[in-house]
N, C-alpha and C positions, 0 to 999 in steps of 0.2 A: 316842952318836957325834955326832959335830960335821956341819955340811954339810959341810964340805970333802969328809966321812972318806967321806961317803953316795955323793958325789957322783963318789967314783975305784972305786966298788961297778958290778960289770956289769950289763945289764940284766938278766939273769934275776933277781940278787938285789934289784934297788930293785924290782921290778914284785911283790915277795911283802912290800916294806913299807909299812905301812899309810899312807892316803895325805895324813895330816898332815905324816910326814914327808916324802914326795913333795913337797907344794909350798911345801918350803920350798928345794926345788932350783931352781937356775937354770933358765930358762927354753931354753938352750940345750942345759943336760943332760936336760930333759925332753925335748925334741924328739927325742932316740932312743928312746924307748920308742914301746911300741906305741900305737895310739888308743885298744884298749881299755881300759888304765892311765889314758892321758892323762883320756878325756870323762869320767870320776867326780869328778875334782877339783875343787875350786873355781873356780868361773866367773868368778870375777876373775883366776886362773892360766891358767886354758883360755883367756881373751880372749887371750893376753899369747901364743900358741901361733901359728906362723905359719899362714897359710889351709891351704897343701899337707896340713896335719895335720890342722885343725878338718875340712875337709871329709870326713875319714873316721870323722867322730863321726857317733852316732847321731841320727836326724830329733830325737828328744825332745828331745838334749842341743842341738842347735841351735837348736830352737824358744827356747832360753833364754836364747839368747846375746845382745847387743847390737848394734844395729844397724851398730855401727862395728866389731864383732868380724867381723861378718855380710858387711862388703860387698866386702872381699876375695875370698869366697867366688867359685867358677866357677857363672854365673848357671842352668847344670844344676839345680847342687847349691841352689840358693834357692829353685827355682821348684816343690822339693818340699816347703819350708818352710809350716805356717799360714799363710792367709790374714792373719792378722792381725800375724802376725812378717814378713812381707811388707811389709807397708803402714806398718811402724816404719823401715825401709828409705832411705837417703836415694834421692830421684828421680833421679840418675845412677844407681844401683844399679838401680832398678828397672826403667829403661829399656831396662836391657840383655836385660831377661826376655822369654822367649815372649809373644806376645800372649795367645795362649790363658790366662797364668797372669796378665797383669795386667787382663784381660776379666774378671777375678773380685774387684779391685780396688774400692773403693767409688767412685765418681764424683767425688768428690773429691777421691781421692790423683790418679784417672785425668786432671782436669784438670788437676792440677799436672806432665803430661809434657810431654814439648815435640812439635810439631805432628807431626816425622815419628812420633813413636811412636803418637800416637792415631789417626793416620791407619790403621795397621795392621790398629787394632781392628776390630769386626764393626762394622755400623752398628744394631746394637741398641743395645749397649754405649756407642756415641757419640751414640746419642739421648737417652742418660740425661745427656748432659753439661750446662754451662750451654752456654743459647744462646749467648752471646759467643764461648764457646771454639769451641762449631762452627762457627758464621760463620766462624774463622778458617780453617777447613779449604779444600782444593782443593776447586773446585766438583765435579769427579766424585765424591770422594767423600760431600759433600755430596746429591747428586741420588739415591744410595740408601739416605737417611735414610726414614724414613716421614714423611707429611702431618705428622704430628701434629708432628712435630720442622719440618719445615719454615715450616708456618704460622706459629712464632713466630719464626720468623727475619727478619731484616730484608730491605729490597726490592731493598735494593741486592745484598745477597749472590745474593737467591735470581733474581735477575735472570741471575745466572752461567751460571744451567741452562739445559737445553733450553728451545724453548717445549713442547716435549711434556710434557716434566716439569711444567714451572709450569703449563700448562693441568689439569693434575689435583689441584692446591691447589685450596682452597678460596677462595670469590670473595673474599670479605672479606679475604684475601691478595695475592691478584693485584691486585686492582685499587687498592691498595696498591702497587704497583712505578708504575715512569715510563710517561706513556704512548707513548711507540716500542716499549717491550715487551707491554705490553697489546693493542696495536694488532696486533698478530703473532699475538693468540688468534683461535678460531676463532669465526663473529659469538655463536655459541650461546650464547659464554663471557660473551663481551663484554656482553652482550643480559641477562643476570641482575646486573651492576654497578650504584651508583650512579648516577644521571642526570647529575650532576657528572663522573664519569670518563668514560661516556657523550661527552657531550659534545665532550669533548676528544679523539674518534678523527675520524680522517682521512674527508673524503667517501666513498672507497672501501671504506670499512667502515661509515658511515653509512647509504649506501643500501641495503645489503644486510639493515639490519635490517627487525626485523618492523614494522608499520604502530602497531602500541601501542605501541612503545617509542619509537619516532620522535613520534608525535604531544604524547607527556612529554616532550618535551626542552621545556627551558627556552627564553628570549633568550640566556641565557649563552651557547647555543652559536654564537652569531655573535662573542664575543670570542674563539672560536680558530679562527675563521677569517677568511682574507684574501678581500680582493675580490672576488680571481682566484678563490676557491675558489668564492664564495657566484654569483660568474654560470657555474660547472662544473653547480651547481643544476639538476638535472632537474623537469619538470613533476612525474616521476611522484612523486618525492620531495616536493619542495615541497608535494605537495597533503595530504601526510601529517603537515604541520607544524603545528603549533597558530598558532591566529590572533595570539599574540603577537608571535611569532618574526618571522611573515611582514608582521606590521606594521611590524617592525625594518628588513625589508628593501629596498634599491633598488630603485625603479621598473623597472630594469633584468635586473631579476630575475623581478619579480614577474608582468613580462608576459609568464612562461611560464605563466602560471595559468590554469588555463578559469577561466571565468564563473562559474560555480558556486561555487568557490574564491573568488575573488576578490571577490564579494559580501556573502563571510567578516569581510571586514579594516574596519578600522575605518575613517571616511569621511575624517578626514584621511590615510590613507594611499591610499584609495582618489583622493582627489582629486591624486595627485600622480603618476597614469600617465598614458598616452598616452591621448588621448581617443579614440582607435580603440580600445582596450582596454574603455573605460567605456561609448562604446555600444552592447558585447555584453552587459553587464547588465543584469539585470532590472528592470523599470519601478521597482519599490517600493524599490530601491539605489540608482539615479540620483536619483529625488525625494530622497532625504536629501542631497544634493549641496548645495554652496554654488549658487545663482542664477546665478551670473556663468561658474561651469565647464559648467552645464545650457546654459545661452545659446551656449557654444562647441561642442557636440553638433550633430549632422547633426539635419536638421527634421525626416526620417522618424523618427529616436529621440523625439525631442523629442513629436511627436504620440501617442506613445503611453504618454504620462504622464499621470496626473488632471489632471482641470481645476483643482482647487486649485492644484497646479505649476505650471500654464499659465500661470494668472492672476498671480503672481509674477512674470513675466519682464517682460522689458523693453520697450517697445514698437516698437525695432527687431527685436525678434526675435519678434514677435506678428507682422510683419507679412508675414512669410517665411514664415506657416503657410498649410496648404491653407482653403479657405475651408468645407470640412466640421466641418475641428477648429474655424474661430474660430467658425462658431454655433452650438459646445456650450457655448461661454462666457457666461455672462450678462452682461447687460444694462451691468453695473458695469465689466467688462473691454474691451466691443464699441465703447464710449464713449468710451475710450480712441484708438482707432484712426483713421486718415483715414478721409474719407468717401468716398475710389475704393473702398476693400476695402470697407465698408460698404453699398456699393450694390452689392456683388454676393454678398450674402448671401440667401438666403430672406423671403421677403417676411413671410414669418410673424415670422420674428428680428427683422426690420427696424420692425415695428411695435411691436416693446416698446422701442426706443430713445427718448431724449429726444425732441420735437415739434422741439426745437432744432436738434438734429442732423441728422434727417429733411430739415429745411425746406432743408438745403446739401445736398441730394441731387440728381440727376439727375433731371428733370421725369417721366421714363420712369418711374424708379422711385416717382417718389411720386405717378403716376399708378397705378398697382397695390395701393398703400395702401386698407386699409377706411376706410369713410366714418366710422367712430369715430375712426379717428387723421386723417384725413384734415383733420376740423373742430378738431384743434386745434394745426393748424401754424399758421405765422405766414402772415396772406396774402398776402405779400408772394413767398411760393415760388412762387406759381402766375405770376408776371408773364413764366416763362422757357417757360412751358410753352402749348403751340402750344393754341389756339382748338380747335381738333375734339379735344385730350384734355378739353380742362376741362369742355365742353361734354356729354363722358360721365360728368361727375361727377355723384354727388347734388346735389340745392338743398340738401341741411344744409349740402354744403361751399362748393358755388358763391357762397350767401348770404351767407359770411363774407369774399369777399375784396373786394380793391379796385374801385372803384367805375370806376377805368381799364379794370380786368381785363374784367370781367363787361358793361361797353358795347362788345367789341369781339367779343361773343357773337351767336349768331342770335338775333335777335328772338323767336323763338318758343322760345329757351331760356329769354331775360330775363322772357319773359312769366310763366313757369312758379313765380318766387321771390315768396318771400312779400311780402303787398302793403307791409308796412314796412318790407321790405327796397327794392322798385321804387321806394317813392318817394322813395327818396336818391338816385335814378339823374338822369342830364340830361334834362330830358324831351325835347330830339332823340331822344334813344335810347328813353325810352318811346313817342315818336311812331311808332316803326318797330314797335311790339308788338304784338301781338294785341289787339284791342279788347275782345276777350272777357274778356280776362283782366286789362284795366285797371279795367273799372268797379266792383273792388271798392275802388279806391283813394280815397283822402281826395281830396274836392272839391277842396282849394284844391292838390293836385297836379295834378289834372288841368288845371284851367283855365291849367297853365303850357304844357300840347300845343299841336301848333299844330292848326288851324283841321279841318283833315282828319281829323285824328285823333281830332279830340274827336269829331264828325259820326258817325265810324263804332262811337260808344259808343251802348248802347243808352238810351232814352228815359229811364229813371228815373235813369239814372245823370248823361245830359246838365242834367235839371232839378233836380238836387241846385250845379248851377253857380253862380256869379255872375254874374247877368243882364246885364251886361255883357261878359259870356264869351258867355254863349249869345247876347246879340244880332250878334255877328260872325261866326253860322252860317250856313250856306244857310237861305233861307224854307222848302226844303222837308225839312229836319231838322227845323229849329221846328214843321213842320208838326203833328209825331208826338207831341208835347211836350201836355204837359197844360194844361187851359184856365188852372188858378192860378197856372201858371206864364209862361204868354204873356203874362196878363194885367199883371205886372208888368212886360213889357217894355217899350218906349222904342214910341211910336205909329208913327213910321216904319221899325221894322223889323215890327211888326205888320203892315204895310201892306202889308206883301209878300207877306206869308201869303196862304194859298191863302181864295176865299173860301167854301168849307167851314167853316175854321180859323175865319175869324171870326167867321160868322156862330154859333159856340159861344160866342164871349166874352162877356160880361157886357155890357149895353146901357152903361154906364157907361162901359168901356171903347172900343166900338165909337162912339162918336158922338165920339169925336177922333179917328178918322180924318178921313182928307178928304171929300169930296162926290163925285169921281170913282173912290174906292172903295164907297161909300156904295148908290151908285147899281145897283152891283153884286149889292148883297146882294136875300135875297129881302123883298118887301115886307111879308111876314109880321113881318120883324123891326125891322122900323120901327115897329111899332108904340107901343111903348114908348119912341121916342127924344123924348127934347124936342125941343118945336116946333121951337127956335131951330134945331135940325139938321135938320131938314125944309127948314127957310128957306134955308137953306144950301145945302144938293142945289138946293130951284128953283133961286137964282140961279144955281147953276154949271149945271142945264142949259138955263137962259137963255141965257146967256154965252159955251156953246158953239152957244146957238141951235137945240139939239137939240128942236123943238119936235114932232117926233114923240115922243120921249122923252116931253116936257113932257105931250104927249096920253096919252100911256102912263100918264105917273107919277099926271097925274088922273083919267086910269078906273082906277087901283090906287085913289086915296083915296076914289073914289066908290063904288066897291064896300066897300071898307073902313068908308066911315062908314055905309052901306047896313045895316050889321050893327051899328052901334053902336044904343045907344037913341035915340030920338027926339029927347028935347030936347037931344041932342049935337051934332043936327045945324046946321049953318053955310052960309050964300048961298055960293056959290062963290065966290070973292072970295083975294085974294092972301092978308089976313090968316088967312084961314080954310083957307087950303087944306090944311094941315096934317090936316083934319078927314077930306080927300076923299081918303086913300089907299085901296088898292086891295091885296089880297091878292096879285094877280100879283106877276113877279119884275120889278124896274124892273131893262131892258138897255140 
């Protein structure tokens, strides 16, 4: 039979013929028969069947159909379909499915839906996606993604979440997002981040962290912050800062710092606070200062710096110190200074200074001086200083000075220096000395005394004179004076002498005298005088006519020659009378 013939055949009769000749029927005279005739036939015939029909074929005969057969289908009837006859499906088709049946879907048909539909799915199933695709989802249903799926998502998405949510990522996520939203963590969170992210959180989250984490911070963190922020800076923070930071920072800032801190920072930062600030530092901080900022310090700071420090400053500011601190200074620094501050140092200080320096001191003070520094000033210091100090001085120092000075001393102090130093003196001035204490001096000084003064030297020292000295002494000075020494005096200061005095001198001596001392002596000692001075006496006591004398003088010679030997003796007679002296004293 022909199609036609088949084709005007009822259904009961096509449905018992076999079903070659079935599809070779029109597609619209198969559509009467039953499905179960229909789904046996050739699948390139059953495609060609409208959906109303296919979908009451069997799961197996559908599993085999064509994706384009298929999508007609009512999305019931698909979503009983293979998984795998499923995903052959074009994605208009498949969208229309229960979630539940495209949640079985491999993750790559699943991306290829469009957002409402994956939104639908579980968030298991959209964890399996690419991260791209979930980012593009709504943050809510993003935020019941697991970490795992979150973490690789980008900062910007995951920014969309709560902060409660993103506080439960992992750090290496979060701290990946901006920081206005990291800032939003709680510090705990924040406090496990890079130093870098760190950083860049707000002072109010700053200070709340812990003191290790703070002290890590960089300098960086003063490039995200303003001015305004860094003087908000609290002591207690700042002092948690590492000393880089705080070197970065304004003076303005930094004089929230105790001492302790601040001794931290580096010394050019430190030299750039208030110097109210610097003088609470400790000694061995300020020493490292520049000189010139030390010098602008309160003087009680300043004393209580080494003397190494000391001695660096300047000598306006040396002299504003208490006069304890400048005699811890040596000798090299004190020399430095005027000589008012100088004289009111210790006397002990004062004596290791230059003699130089000394000698421009105050008489007061360098009356206090030991007699070692004393002898090697200039002497020229002593001309200010009053008579009754110098006068308490040693002779080693007395001895050294001017010859002005020391004449205008007590006599009985000039007496006291040594005799080579006296005899440089004026001898006015040694005339007013002790005589005791001149006659160790060179002769030819002394005979420059005047007259009084030599007189009260004693004997040995008078006869060391030049006889011309001693003859313009009292006779009764000379008296004392030894015979070798009379004897070279001049006859008329002889003549004065007592006659005791002469009658010791040598006969040679004694007979130039005159005859009216002559006359004097005892006649013992006429014995030995030449005639001619016998002759002499007569005439003078002719002359005076003392002819009792005359009687005297010749019972002395006639006793006298009485005891000579015999043929000595002489007629009494002028020439001879010489012969007739007499022992007695001629008076």
């Amino acid at each position: 039979m022909d199609v036609s013939t088949v084709e005007r055949l009822d259904n009961r009769a096509l449905e018992k013929l076999p079903k070659e000749i079935l599809e070779k029927l029109s597609v619209a005279r198969l559509q009467s028969l039953s499905p179960t005739i229909l789904q046996n036939l050739n699948t390139k015939i059953v495609e060609k069947l409208p959906g109303e029909i296919i979908e009451q074929f069997d799961r197996s005969i559908l599993n085999n159909l064509s994706p384009k057969a298929l999508r007609n289908l009512p999305p019931e009837i698909l979503e009983d379909l293979d998984i795998s006859v499923i995903e052959r499906l074009d994605i208009h088709t498949i969208q229309l499915l229960k979630p539940s049946v495209i949640e079985k879907l491999s993750p790559q048909i699943i991306a290829l839906l469009d957002k409402s539909t994956i939104q639908q799915l579980s968030s298991e199933i959209i964890s399996q996606l690419d991260t791209s695709m979930i980012q593009s989802l709504d943050a809510k249903l993003i935020n019941e993604l697991d970490n795992a799926v979150l973490n690789k998502m980008e900062p910007e998405i995951l920014s969309k979440l709560p902060i409660e949510r993103i506080a439960t990522l992992e750090i290496d996520t979060i701290q990946k997002m901006s920081p206005s939203i990291i800032a939003q963590m709680p510090v705990n969170i924040i406090e496990q981040m890079s130093r870098d992210v760190i950083e860049q959180m707000p002072l109010s989250k700053l200070e709340q962290m812990h003191d290790s984490v703070i002290s890590n911070l960089s300098v960086e963190l003063l490039d995200h912050m303003s001015m305004k922020d860094m003087r908000k800076l609290n002591a207690r923070f700042l002092c948690k800062l590492s000393g880089s930071i705080l070197n970065e920072l304004p003076p303005s800032v930094l004089r929230k710092l105790p001492a302790d801190k601040i001794k931290l920072l580096d010394i050019e930062t430190i030299e750039q606070l208030d110097i109210f600030i610097i003088e609470k530092l400790p000694s061995n901080v300020i020493e490292q200062l520049d000189n010139r900022l030390i010098e602008r310090l309160n003087t009680d700071v300043i004393e209580t710096l080494s003397l190494s420090t000391i001695k660096q400053l300047s000598l306006s500011t040396l002299k504003q110190l208490n006069i304890s601190t400048l005699q811890r200074l040596g000798k090299d620094v004190l020399e430095r200074l005027p000589v008012n501050l100088l004289e009111q140092l210790d006397i002990v200080v004062v004596q290791e200074l230059d003699p130089t320096i000394i000698s421009n001191m105050n008489p007061e003070v360098i009356g206090k001086l030991s007699q070692d520094v004393l002898r090697q000033l200039d002497p020229a210091v002593f001309e200010h200083m009053s008579t009754r100090k110098i006068e308490s001085l040693d002779m080693s120092v007395i001895q050294n000075m001017d010859n002005s000075i020391i004449e205008r001393l007590n006599p009985k102090v000039i007496s006291k220096l040594p005799s080579k130093r006296l005899e440089k003196l004026d001898p006015k001035v040694l005339s007013r000395c002790d005589p005791k204490f001149l006659k160790r001096l060179n002769p030819k000084v002394l005979e420059k005394l005047n007259p009084r003064t030599i007189e009260q030297l004693e004997p040995k020292a008078i006869e060391k004179l030049n006889p011309k000295i001693i003859e313009k002494l009292n006779p009764r000075i000379i008296d004392r004076l030894s015979v070798n020494v009379i004897k070279t005096l001049k006859t008329k200061v002889i003549q004065k002498l007592s006659v005791e005095t002469i009658e010791e001198l040598p006969s040679e001596v004694v007979e130039k005298l005159p005859p009216s001392i002559l006359v004097q002596l005892n006649p013992s000692i006429l014995n030995s005088m030449n005639p001619r001075v016998l002759d002499e006496i007569e005439r003078y006591l002719y002359k005076l006519e003392m002819r009792d004398s005359k009687d005297s003088f010749r019972s002395i010679t006639d006793v006298t020659r009485s005891a000579e030997p015999e043929e000595q003796y002489h007629d009494p007679s002028p020439s001879t009378m010489r012969w007739q002296r007499s022992p007695q004293r001629v008076l």
